[in-house]
N, C-alpha and C positions, 0 to 999 in steps of 0.2 A: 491125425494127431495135431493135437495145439502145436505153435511154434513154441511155447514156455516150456510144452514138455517136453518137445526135443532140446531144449538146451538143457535140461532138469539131467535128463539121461544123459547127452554127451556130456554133460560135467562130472556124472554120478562116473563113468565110465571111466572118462582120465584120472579121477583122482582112484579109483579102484588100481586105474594102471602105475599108478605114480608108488602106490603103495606095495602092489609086488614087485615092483621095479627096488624100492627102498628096500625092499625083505632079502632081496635075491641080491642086491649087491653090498648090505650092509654083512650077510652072512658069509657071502665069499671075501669082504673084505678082509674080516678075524682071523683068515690062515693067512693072505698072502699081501696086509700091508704090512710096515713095520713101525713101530711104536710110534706115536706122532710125537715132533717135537717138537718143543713150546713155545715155537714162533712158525709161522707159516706151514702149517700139515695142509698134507695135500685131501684131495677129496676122498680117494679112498680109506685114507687114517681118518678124516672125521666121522667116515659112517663106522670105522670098526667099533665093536661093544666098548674097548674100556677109552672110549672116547666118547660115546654118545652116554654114557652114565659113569665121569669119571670118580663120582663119588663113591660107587660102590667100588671101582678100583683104590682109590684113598683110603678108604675103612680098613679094606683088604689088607693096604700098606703101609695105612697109619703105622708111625713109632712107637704113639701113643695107645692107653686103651683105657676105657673107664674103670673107675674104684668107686667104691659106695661112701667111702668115707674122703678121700682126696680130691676124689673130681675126675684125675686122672692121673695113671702113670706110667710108665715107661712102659712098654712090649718087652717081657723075655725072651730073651735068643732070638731079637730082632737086628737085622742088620741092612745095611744100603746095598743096594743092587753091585753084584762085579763091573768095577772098572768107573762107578759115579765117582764124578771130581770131588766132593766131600764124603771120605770115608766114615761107618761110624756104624759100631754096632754095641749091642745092649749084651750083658750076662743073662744067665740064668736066671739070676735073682730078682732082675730088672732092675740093673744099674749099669749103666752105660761103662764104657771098658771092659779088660780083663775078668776070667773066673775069677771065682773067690768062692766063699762058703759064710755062710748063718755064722760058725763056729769061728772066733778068732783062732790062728794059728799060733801055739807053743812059740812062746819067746816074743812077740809082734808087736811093735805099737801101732795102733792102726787108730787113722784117724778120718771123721766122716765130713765131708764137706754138703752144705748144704744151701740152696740157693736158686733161682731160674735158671733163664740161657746163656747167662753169661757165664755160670756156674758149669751148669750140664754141657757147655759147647754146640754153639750155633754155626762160628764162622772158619773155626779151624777146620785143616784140611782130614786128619786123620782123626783115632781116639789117642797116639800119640803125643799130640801135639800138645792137646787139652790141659790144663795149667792145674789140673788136678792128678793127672799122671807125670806133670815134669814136677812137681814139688816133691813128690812120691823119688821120684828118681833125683834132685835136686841133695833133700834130707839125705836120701842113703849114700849121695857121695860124702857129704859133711858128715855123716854119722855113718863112717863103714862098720864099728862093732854093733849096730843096732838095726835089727831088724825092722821094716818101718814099710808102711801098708795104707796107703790113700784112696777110698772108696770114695766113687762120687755119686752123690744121695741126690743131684739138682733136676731138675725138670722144667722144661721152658715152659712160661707164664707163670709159675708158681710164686707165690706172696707166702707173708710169714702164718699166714692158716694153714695150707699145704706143708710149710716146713714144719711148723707143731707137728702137725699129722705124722709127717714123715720120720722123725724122728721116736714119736709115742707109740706107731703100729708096726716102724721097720728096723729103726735107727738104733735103736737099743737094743734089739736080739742082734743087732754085729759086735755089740761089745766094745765101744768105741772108746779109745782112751784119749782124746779130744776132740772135740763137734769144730768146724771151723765153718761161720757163717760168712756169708759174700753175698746180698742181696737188700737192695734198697728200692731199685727202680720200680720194681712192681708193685708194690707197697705203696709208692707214692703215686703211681697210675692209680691204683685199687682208690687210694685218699679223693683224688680228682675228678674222680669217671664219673659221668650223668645220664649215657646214651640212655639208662635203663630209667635211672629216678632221680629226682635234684636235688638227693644228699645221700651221702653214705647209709648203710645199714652197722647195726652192732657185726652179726655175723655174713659180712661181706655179701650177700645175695644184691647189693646190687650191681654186682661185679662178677661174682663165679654164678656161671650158667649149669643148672644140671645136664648132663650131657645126655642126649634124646637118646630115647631106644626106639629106632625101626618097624614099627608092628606096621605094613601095608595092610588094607584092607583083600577081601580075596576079590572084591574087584580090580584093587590095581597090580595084585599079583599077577592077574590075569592080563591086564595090559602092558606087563611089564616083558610080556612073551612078543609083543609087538615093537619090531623097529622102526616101523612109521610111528609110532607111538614116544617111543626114544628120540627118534628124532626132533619130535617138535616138543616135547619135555626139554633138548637139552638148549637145543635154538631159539625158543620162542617163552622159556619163564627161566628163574634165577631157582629153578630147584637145584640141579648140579653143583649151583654155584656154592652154596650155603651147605649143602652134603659134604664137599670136598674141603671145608677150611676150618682148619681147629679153632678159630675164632668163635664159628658162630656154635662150636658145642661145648666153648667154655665161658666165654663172656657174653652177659644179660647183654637184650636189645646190640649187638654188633651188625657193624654193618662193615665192612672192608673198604665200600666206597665213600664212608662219610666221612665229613671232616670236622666233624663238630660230636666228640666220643668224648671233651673233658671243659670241665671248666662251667658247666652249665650254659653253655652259649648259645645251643638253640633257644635257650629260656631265658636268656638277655644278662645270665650274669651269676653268678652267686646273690643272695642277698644282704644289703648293705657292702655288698663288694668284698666280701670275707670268706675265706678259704674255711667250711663248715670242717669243726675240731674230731668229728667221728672216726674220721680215716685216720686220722695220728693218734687219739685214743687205740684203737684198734690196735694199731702198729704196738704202740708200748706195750699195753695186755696182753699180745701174742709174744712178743719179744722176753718180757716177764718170765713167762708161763716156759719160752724153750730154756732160760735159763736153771727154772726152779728145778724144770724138770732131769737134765741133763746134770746139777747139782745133786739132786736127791739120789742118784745111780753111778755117785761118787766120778762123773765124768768134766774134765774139765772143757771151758768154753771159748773158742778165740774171735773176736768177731775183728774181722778184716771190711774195713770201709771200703765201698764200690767207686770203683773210678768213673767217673762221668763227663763224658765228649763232650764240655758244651759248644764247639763247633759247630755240632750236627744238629741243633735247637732251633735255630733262628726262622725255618721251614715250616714250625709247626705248630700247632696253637696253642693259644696263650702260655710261649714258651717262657716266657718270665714267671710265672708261677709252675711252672712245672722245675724249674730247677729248682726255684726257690724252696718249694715243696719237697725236694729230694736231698737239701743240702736239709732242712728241717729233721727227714725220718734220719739222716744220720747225727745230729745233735742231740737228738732220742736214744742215738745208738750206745753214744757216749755217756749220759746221767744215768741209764740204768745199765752200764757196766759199772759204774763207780759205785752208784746203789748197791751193787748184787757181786761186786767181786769179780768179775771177769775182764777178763784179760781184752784187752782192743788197740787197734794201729791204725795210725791215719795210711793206711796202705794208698786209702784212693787217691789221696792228695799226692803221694812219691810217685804213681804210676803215671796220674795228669803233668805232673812238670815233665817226666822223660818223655813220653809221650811229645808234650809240644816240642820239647827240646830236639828231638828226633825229625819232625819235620821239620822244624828251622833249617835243618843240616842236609836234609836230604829231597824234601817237599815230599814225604812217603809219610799218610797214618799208620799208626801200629792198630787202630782198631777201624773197624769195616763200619760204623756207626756208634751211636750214642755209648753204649756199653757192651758191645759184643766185639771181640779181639780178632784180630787174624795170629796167627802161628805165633811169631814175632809180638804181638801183644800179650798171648796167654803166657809167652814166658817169660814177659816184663812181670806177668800178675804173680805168676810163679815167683821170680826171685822175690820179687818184693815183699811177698807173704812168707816167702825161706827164713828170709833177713831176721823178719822180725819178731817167728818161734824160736830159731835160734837166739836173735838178743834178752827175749825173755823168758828165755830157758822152757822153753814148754816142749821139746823135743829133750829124752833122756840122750 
């Protein structure tokens, strides 16, 4: 025999062995490692299943789930694992907190908040905490003879297309006797963003990603019975990586590790150096449209300005149009509440001075980042939005 073919075979050979060696210990791993954790897993948690394909574990656990018309929304009767350091589970209806029901309850004022992460809660520790169940509880000490009922309608990444939606296909069958909107930042991401194209679209596509549906071929259903297979699927290409992160099945062209997602800077700039007007058209017509419609169904509207860390800015890119940008979509906030009658508070600007004012005193933020609160934050957001339905009488 050639010497080529004996190295042909003794390669063919090991790697035959390598492979039921990978079979044999990736399937004893599934009973007797324990969950890897998300820094240093040992060898036996890398070969377990929901570590060599953590995205089909993700999917599984996602919070979220796809809508045809939203993009995505909350998982009903989803909840975080017992004993995870942030608690947080979803209702029935798929609204994060407490039951409730379609049907307002006899007597209730109840009021729908609507908005992203900072809204839905990202960085508080329970669903307690979340500044749409202390308002909830805030109002009913101020208001002991009145029954009073804060659903929270937010969903992280969502802009004001997702809130139209949310409002026109959910928001209304609760019967809400005030909409309180709390959402800027995404909006003006949505304005900014190029990963995908180098200007905005009318209807956001180049920002909301359709969220992929799964069809493997029956070849790779067939490979997917292989843990040598899994193996070098999760080690050696970025499929995992892109299965497992809500980015990449909601925002066009994402990449986690880029650094160049806004501002058109891979493409050396905006043109003429000018912040393209699509995104902030967009924003108003969306903004309009929750107004008219929330108007038309006799419901009133309170829109609460978003407080913005700009501490946490100077890291990221072309952080001076990005605020600039966000102090703009709430200037937007303000001419078409005076336009259209609705009610609005500089909430965000009271909750930025206590905020700094709190570190001053302690060297402690009350928020974990740009716009997302800790504990102590959400019930800064909280009083501060108390304050001032109470001052304008929009709580009976």
């Amino acid at each position: 025999m050639n010497s080529w073919k004996r190295v042909l075979l003794l390669a063919a050979a090991a790697l035959a062995l390598v492979c039921i060696a990978l079979e044999v210990l990736s399937r004893i791993a599934d009973s007797v490692a324990p969950p890897a954790p998300k820094q240093s897993p040992g060898l036996m948690q890398k070969l377990a299943f929901d570590y060599l394909d953590p995205g089909a574990a993700r999917l599984r656990d996602f919070r979220t789930i796809p809508h045809p018309y939203l993009g995505y929304v909350l998982k009903p009767s989803w909840h975080t694992p017992e004993g995870a350091a942030q608690q947080c589970s979803h209702n029935s209806l798929g609204f994060r907190g407490k039951e409730t029901t379609w049907q307002k309850p006899a007597n209730t004022f109840r009021i729908l908040t609507l908005g992203g992460s900072s809204t839905y809660g990202q960085s508080e520790s329970k669903d307690s905490a979340v500044w749409s169940q202390r308002l909830e509880d805030l109002l009913e000490e101020r208001k002991p003879a009145q029954k009073i009922e804060v659903v929270n309608g937010g969903c992280s990444g969502w802009t004001s297309f997702e809130m139209l939606g949310q409002l026109a296909y959910r928001g209304l069958d609760l019967s809400p006797d005030l909409v309180i909107l709390y959402e800027s930042v995404n909006d003006m991401r949505a304005a900014l963003y190029t990963a995908a194209e180098p200007e905005p679209e009318r209807d956001n596509t180049h920002w909301r990603e359709t969220w992929p549906v799964d069809r493997p071929s029956a070849f790779e259903k067939f490979l997917q019975h292989s843990r040598s297979y899994l193996v070098w699927r999760r080690f050696f290409t970025n499929y995992t990586q892109e299965r497992a992160d809500l980015g990449f099945f909601a925002m066009a062209g994402y990449d986690p590790a880029s650094t160049e997602l806004y501002c058109n800077r891979s493409r050396g700039g905006y043109p003429d150096g000018k912040v393209p007007e699509r995104g902030f058209l967009n924003y108003r017509r969306n903004l309009e449209s929750i107004l008219a419609l929330a108007q038309s169904h006799g419901i009133k509207v309170f829109i609460a300005t978003q407080a913005l860390m700009e501490w946490d800015f100077p890291p990221r890119e072309c952080a001076e149009i990005q605020v600039a940008s966000f102090r703009r979509i709430q200037n937007i906030q303000r001419e078409v509440a005076q336009a259209m009658g609705a009610s609005i508070a500089e909430t965000g600007a009271a909750i930025e001075t206590e905020e700094k004012r709190v570190f001053e005193a302690t060297g402690k933020h009350l928020f974990k980042n740009d716009v997302h609160p800790f504990d102590e934050g959400s019930e800064l957001i909280a009083r501060t939005i108390a304050d001032a339905l109470v001052q304008q009488k929009l709580v009976p």
